[in-house]
C-alpha positions in Angstrom: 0.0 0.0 0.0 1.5 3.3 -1.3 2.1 5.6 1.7 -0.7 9.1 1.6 2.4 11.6 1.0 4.5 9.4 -1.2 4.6 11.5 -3.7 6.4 14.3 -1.5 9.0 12.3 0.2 10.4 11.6 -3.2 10.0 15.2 -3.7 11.8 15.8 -0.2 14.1 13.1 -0.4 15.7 15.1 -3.6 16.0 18.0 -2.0 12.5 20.1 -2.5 11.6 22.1 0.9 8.5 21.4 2.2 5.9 23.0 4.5 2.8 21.6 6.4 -0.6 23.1 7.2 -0.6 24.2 10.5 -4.1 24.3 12.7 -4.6 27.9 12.4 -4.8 27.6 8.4 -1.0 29.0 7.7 1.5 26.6 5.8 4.9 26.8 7.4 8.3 25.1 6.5 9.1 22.0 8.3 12.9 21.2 8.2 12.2 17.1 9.2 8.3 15.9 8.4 7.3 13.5 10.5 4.9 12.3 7.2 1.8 12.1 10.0 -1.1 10.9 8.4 -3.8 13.2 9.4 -1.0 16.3 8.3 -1.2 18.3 4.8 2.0 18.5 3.1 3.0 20.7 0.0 5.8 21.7 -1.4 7.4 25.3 -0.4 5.8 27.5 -2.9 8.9 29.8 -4.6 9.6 33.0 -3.2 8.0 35.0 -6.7 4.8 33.0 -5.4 5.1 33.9 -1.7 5.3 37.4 -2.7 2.2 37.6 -4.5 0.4 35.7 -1.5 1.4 38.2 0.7 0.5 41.0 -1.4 -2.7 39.8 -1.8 -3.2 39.4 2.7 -2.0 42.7 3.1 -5.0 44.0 0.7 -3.0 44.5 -3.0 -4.9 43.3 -5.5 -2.8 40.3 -7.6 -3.5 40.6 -11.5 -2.8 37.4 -13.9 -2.5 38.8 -17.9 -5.0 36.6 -19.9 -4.5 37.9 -23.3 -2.3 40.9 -23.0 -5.0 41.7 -20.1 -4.7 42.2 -17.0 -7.4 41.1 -14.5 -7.9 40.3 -11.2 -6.6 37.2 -10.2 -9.0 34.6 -7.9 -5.7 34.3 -5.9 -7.0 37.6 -3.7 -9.7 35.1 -2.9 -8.2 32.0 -2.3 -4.5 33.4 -1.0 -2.6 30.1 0.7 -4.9 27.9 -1.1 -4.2 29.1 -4.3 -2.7 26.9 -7.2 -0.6 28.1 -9.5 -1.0 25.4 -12.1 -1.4 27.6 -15.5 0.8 30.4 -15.3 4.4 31.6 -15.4 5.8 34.6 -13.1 5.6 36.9 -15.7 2.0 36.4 -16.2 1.1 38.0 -12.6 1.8 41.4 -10.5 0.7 43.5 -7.7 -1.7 46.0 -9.4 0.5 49.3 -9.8 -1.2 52.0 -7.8 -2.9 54.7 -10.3 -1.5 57.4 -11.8 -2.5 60.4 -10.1 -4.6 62.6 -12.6 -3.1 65.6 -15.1 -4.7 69.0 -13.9 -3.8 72.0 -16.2 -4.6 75.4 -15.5 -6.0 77.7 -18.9 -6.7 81.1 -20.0 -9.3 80.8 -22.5 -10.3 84.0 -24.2 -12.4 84.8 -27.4 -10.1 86.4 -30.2 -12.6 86.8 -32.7 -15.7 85.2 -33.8 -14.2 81.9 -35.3 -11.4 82.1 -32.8 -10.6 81.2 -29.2 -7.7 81.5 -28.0 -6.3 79.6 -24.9 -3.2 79.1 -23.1 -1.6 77.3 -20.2 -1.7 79.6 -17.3 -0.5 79.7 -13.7 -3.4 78.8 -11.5 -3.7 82.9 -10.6 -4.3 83.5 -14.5 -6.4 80.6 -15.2 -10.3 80.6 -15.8 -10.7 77.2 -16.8 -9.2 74.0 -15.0 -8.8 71.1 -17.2 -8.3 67.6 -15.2 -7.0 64.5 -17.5 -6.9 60.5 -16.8 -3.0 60.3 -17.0 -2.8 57.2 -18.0 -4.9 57.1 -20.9 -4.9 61.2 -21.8 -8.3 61.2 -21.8 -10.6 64.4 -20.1 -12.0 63.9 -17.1 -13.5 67.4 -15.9 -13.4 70.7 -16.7 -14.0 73.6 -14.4 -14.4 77.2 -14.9 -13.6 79.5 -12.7 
């Protein structure tokens, strides 16, 4: 009869580190398993894999590219249970924070008829604040003032 954690003692037995599932729900490495039945064993996940665990418990949100898209991974969900079974490491990341927005200041003024005339201006000159989504260049607002 084929021992329940065969499978990682050959694993261990060749050198792979491995951690086991403590009773609070946290995996930590054990140096010499004692290969207990009623225990869960894994392998130590690598550190690039760790990392994105953690982000994800300290509130980040982890994104996985599917198609040149990023999207939020179900790792935020599942965090020490997570699998990473169909990815490589350069297929995840923390989510960069946002890119705070572009605000310009403008003096707009009617030069004639068919034109208007407008220029960037310091904040005391302005009558018109113009706020753009930095990362896409898109308006967002404008304000007159």
């Amino acid at each position: 009869m084929k021992h329940k954690h065969e499978r990682l003692i050959k694993l261990w037995a060749d050198g792979a580190e491995i951690e086991y599932l403590k009773f609070d729900g946290t995996w930590v490495f054990i140096a010499h398993p004692s290969w207990d039945f009623e225990h869960q064993y894994r392998i130590k996940r690598p550190s690039w894999q760790q990392k994105l665990i953690d982000a994800a418990k300290a509130g980040k949100e982890v994104q996985v590219s599917c198609g040149g898209v990023w999207q939020k991974s179900i790792l935020n969900d599942e965090l020490d249970n997570y699998q990473f079974l169909y990815y490589e490491e350069a297929e995840y990341r923390i989510k960069p924070a946002p890119k705070p927005d572009l605000v310009k200041y403008v003096s707009v003024k009617i030069a004639s008829r068919e034109i208007c005339r407008w220029n960037i201006a310091a904040p005391a000159y302005a009558n018109l604040i113009l706020t753009f989504d930095s990362e896409t260049g898109e308006p967002k607002s404008a304000e007159v003032i």
